[in-house]
C-alpha positions in Angstrom: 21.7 14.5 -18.0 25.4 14.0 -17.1 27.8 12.0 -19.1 29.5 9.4 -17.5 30.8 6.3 -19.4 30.6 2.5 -18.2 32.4 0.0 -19.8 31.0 -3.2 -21.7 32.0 -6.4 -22.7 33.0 -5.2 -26.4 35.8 -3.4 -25.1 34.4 0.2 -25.5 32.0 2.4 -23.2 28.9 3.3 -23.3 27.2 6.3 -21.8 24.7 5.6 -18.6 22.4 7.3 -20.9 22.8 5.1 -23.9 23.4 2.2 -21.3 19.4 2.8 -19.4 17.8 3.3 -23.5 19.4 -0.5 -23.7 18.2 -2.0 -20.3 15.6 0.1 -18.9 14.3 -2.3 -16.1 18.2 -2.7 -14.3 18.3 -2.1 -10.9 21.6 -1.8 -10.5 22.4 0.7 -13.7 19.9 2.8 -12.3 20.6 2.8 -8.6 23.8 3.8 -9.6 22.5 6.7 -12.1 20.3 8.0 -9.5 23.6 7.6 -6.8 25.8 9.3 -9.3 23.1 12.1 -9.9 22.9 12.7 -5.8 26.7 13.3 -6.2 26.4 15.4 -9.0 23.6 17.5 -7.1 21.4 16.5 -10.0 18.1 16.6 -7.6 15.5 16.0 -10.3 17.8 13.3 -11.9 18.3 11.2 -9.0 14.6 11.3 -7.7 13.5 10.3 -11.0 15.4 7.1 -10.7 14.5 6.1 -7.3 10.8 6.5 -8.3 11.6 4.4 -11.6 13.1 1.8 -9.1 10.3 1.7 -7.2 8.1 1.1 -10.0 10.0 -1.9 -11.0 10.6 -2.9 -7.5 8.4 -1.6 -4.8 9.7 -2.8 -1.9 13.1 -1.6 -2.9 14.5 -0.4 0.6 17.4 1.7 -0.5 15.3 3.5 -3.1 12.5 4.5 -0.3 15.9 5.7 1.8 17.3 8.0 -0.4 14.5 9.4 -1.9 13.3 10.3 1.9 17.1 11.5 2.2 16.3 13.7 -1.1 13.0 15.1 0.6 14.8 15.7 3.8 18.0 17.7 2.2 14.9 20.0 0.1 13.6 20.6 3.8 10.6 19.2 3.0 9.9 17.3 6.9 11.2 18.8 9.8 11.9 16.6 12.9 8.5 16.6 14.1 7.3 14.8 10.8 5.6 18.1 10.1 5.7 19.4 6.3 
């Protein structure tokens, strides 16, 4: 995983990895590891949070997007809806 540092209330950083170990179930951290992961080209990364989401949160909208966005970029549906 890549290293990316958020800040916290203490006044240092954490990394998003040390941050997700600490708060597992947030939305938000990890809509915006799986965000930075897309960025990053980090495929597997970034699918793996959006399915994490959805566990948590199964009618979570922007999760379902981009992980059809994912599938799409992999060529995985063509514009018929055809595999």
């Amino acid at each position: 995983m890549f290293s990316i540092h958020v800040p916290v209330t203490t006044g240092g950083s954490i990394s998003f990895a040390e941050s997700i170990e600490r708060v597992p179930d947030n939305l938000e951290l990890l809509h915006g590891i799986a965000a930075v992961a897309r960025l990053k080209n980090d495929i597997e990364t970034a699918e793996t949070r959006y399915r994490q989401i959805l566990k948590i949160a199964p009618d979570d909208r922007v999760a379902y997007f981009n992980l059809g966005y994912l599938h799409s970029e992999k060529g995985g549906i063509d514009r018929g809806g055809k595999r």
